[in-house]
DRENPAVEX-976537 format. One line per field, with one value per residue: residue number from 1; residue in one letter; x, y, z of N, C-alpha, C in turn. Coordinates in Angstrom, 3 decimals. Example, Ala and Ser with C-alpha at 12.3 -4.5 7.8 and 13.67 -1.06 7.14 Angstrom:
resi = (1 2)
resn = (a s)
n.u = (13.190 12.850)
n.v = (-5.690 -2.250)
n.w = (7.800 7.080)
ca.u = (12.300 13.670)
ca.v = (-4.500 -1.060)
ca.w = (7.800 7.140)
c.u = (13.200 12.900)
c.v = (-3.300 0.030)
c.w = (7.800 7.870)
***
This chain:
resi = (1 2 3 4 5 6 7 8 9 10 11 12 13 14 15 16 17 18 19 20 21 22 23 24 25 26 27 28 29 30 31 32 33 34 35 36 37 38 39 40 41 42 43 44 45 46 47 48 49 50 51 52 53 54 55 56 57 58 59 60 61 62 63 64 65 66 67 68 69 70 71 72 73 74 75 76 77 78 79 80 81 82 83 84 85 86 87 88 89 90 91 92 93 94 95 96 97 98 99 100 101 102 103 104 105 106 107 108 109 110 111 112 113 114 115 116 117 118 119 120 121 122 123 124 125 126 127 128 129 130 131 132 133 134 135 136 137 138 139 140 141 142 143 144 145 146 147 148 149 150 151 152 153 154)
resn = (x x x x x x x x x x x x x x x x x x x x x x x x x x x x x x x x x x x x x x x x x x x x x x x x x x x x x x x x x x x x x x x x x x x x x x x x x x x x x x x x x x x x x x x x x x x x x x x x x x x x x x x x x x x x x x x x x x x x x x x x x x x x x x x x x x x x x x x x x x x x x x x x x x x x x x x x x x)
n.u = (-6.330 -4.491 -4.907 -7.029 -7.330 -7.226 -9.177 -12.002 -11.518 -11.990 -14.516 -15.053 -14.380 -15.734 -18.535 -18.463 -18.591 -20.598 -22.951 -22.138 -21.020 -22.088 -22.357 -19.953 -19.587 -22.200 -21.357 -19.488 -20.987 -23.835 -24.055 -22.395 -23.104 -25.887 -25.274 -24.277 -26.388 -27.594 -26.476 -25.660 -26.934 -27.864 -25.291 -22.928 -21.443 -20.175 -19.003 -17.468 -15.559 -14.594 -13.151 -11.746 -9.682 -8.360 -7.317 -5.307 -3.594 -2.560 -0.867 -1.871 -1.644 -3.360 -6.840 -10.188 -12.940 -16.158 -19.008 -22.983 -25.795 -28.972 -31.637 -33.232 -34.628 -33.669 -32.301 -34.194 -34.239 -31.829 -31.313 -29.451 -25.584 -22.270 -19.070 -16.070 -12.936 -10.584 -7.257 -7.897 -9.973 -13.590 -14.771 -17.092 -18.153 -20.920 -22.538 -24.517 -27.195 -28.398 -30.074 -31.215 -29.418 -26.920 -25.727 -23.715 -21.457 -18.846 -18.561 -16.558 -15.448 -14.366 -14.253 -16.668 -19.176 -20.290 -20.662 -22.916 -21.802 -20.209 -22.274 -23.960 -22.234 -21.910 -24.698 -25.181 -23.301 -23.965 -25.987 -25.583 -24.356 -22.331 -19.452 -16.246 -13.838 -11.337 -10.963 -12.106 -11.576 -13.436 -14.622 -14.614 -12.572 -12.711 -14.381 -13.140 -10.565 -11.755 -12.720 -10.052 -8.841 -10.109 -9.762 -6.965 -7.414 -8.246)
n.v = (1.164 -1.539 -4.383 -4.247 -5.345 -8.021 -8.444 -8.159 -10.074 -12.519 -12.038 -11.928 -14.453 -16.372 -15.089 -15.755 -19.169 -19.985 -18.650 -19.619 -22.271 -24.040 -26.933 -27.545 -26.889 -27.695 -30.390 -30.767 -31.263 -30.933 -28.794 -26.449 -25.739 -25.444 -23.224 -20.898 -21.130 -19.104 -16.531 -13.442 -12.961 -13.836 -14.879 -14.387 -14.792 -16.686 -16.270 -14.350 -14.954 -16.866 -14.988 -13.777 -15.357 -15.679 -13.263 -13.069 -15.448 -14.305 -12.527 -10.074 -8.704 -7.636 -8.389 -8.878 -10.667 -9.501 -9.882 -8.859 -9.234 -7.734 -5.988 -3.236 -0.377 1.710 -0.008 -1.843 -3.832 -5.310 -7.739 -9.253 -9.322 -10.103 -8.777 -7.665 -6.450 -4.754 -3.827 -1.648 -0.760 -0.974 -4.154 -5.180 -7.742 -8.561 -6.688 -5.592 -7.611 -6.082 -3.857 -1.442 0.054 -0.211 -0.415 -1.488 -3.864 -4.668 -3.636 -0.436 0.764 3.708 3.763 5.533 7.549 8.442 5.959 3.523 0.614 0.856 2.540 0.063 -1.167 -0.363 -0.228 -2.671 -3.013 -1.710 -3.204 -5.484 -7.421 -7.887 -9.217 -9.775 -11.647 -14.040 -14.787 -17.965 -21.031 -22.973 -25.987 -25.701 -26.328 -27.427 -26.609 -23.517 -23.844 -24.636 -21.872 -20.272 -21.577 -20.992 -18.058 -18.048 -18.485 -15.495)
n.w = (5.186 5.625 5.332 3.688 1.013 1.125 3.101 0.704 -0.818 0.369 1.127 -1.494 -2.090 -0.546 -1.267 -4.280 -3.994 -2.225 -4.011 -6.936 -6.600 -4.532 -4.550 -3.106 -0.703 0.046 -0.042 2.395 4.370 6.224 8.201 7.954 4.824 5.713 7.278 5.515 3.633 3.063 3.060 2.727 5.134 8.341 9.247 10.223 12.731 11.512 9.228 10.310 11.977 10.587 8.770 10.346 11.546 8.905 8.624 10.740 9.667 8.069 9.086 10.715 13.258 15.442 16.053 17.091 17.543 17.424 19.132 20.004 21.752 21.465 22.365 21.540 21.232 19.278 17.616 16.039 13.984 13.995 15.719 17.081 16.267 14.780 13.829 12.934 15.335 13.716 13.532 15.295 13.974 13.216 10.846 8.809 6.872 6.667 7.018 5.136 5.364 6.643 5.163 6.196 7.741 5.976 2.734 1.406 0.775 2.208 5.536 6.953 9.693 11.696 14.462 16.545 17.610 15.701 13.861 13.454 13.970 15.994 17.819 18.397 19.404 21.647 22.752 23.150 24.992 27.262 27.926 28.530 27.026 25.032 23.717 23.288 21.686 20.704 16.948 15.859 14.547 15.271 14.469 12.087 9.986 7.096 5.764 5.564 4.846 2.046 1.543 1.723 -0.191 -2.446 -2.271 -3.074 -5.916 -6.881)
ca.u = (-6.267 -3.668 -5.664 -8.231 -8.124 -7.448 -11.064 -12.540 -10.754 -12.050 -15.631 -15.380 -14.565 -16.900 -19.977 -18.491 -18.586 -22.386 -23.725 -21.664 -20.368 -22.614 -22.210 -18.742 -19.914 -22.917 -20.631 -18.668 -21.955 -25.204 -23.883 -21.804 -24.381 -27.199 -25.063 -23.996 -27.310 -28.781 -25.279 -24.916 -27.780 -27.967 -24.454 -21.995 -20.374 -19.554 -18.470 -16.460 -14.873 -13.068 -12.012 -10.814 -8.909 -7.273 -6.058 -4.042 -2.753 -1.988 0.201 -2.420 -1.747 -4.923 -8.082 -10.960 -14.537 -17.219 -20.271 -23.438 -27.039 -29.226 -33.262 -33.925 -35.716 -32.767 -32.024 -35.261 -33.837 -30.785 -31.550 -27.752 -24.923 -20.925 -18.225 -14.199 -12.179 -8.811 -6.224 -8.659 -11.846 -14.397 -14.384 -18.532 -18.426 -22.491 -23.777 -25.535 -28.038 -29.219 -30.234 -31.678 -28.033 -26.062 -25.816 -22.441 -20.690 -17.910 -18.083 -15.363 -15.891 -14.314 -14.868 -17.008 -20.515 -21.509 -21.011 -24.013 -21.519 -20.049 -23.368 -24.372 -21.844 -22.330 -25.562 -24.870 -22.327 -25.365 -27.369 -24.252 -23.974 -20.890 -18.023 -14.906 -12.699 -9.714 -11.360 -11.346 -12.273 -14.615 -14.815 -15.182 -11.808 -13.042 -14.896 -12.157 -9.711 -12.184 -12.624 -8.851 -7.875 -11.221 -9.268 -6.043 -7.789 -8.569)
ca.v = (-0.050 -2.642 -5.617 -4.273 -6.000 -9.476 -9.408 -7.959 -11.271 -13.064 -12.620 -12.147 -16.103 -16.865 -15.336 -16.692 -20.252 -19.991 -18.684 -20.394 -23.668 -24.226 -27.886 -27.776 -26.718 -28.702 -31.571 -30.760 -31.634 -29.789 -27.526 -25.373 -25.170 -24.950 -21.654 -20.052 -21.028 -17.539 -15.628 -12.663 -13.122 -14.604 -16.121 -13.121 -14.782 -17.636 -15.413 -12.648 -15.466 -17.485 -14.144 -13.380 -16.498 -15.836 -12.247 -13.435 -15.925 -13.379 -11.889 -9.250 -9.101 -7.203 -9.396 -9.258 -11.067 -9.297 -10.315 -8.776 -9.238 -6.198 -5.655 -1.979 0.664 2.342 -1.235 -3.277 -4.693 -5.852 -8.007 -10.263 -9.245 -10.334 -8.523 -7.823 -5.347 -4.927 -2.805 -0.599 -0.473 -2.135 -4.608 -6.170 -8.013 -9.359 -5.670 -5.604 -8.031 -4.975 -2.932 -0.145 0.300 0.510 -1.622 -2.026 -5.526 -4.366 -2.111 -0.293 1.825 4.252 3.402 6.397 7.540 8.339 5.308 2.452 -0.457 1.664 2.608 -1.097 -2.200 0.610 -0.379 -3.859 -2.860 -1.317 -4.258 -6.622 -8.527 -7.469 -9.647 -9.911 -13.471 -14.651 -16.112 -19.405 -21.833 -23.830 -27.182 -25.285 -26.088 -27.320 -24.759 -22.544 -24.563 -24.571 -20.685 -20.160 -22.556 -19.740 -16.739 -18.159 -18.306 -14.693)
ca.w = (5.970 5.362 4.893 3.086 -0.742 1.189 3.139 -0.663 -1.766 1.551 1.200 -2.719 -2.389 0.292 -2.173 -5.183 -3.100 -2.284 -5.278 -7.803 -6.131 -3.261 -4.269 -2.661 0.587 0.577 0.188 3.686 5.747 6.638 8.713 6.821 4.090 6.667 7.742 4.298 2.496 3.327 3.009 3.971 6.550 9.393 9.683 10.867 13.626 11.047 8.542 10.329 12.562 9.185 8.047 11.696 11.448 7.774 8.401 11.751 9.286 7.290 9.759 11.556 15.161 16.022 15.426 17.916 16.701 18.569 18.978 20.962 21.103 21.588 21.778 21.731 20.196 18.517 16.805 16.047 12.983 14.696 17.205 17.427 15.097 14.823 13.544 13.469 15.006 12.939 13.617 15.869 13.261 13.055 9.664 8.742 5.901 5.969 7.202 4.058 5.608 7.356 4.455 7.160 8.017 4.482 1.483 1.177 0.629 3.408 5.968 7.098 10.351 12.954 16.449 17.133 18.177 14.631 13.206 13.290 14.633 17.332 18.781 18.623 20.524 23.003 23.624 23.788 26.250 28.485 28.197 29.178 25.990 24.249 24.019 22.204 21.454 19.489 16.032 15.604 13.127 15.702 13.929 10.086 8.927 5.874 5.353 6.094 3.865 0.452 0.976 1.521 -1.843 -3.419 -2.447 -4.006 -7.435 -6.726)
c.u = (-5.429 -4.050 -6.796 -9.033 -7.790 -8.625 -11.767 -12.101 -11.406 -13.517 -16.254 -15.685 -15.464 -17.954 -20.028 -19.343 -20.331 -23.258 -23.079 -20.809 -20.653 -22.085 -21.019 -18.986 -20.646 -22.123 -19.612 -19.861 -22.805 -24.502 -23.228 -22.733 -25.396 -26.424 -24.738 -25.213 -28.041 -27.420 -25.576 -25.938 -27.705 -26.568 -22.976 -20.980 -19.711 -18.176 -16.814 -15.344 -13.775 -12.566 -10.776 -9.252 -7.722 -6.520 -5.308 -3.502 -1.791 -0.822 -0.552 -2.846 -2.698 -6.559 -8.641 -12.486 -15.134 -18.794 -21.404 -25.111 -27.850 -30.970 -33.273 -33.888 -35.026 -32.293 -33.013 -35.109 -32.500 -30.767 -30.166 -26.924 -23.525 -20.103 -16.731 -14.214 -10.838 -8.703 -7.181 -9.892 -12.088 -14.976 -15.797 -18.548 -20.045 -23.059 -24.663 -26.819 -29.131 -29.331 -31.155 -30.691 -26.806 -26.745 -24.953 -22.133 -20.147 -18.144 -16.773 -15.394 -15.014 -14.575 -15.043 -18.344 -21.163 -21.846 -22.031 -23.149 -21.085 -20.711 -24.027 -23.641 -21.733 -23.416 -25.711 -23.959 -23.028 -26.098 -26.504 -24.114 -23.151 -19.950 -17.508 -14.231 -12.122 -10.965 -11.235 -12.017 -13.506 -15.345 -14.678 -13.962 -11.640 -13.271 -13.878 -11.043 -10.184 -12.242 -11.078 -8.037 -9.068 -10.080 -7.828 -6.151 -8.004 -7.683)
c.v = (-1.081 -3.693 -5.557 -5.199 -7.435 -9.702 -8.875 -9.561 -12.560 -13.952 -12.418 -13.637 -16.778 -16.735 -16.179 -18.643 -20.611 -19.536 -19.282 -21.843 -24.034 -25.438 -28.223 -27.547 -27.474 -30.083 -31.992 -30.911 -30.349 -28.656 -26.332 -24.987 -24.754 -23.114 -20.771 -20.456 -20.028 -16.412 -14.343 -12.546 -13.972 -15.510 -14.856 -13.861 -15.748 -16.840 -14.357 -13.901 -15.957 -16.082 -13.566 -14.072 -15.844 -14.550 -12.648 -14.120 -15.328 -12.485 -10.303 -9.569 -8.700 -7.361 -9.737 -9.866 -10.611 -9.515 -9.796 -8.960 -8.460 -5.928 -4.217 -1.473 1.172 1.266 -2.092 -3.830 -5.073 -6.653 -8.893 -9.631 -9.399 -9.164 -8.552 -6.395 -5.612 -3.822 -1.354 -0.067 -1.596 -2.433 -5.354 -6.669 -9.031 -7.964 -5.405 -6.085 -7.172 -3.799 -1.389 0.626 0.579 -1.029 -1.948 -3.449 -5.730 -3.475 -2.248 1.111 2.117 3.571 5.032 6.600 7.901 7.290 4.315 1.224 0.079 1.773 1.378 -1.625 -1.169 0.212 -1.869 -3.929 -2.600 -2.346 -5.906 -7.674 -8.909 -8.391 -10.045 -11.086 -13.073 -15.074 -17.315 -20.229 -22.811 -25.047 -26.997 -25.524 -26.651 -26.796 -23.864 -22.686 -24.534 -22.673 -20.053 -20.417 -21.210 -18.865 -16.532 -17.919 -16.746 -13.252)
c.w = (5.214 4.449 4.003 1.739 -0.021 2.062 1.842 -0.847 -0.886 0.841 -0.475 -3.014 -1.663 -0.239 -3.612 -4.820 -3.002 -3.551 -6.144 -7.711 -4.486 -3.423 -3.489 -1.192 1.216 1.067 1.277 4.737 5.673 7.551 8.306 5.873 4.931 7.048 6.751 3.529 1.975 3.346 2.277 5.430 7.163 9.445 9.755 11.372 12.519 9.934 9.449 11.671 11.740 9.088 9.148 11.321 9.948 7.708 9.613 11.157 8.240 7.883 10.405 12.976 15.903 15.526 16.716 16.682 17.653 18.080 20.205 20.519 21.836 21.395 22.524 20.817 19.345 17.224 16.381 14.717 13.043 15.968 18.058 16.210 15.872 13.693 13.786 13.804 14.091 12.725 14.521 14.631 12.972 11.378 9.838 6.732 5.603 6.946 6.297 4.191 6.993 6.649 4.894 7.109 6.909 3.729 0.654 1.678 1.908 4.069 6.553 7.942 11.322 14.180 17.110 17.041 16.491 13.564 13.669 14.569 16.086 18.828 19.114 19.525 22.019 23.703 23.995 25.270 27.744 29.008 28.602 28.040 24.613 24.609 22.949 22.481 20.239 18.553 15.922 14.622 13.840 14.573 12.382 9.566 7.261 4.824 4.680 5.136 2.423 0.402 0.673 0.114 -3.024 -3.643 -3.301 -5.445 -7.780 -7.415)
***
């Protein structure tokens, strides 16, 4: 995969950032901290949306953020989750916060029935609550701007 060592570099600076210089985040307003205080849980769409955002600036023309939310039996420790496609696979950099599912940093999956994200968004697809958008920075460019100046140091 192309892009691969610049999301390593992405969400290397995004954990650096929270564990070793939360104060910099805190200091852009509650909401940003309120959503990275618990990083890699619970903040996906936030997450996999900036990185959306920095590989199209990177010059990758194929960048969906999908997002679906999902209550069944096959998933009961998944009940909402976000990710990227890029370049036709699917890219999770906070699947970790589903240590059922792996316990890798990044995933880095196929689009097929045996992988985990695949079948998630399959059955999201059943249950009508799959959808794909452009990334966008939705108000975070702060945010978006201190992890960017991170990944430079990188």
């Amino acid at each position: 995969m192309k892009y691969l060592s610049d999301i390593h570099k992405f969400r290397n600076a995004l954990s650096f950032l929270v564990e070793f210089e939360s104060y910099k985040i805190l200091g852009l307003g509650g909401f940003a901290w309120c959503g990275l205080n618990s990083f890699p849980n619970g903040v996906c769409f936030l997450s996999s949306s900036l990185l959306g955002v920095y590989l199209t600036e990177l010059g990758c023309e194929d960048v969906k953020l999908i997002s679906a939310n999902v209550d069944v039996d096959e998933y009961p420790d998944v009940k909402s989750h976000a990710w990227l496609e890029v370049e036709g696979k699917y890219v999770d950099i906070t699947a970790s916060q589903f240590s059922e599912r792996t316990n890798a940093r990044i995933t880095v999956q196929n689009k097929c029935a045996a992988e985990w994200l695949f079948a998630y968004a399959q059955a999201a697809r059943r249950e009508g609550t799959y959808r794909e958008q452009k990334p966008d920075l939705d108000n975070c460019l702060s945010l978006y701007n201190l992890i960017v100046s991170k990944v430079k140091c990188i």
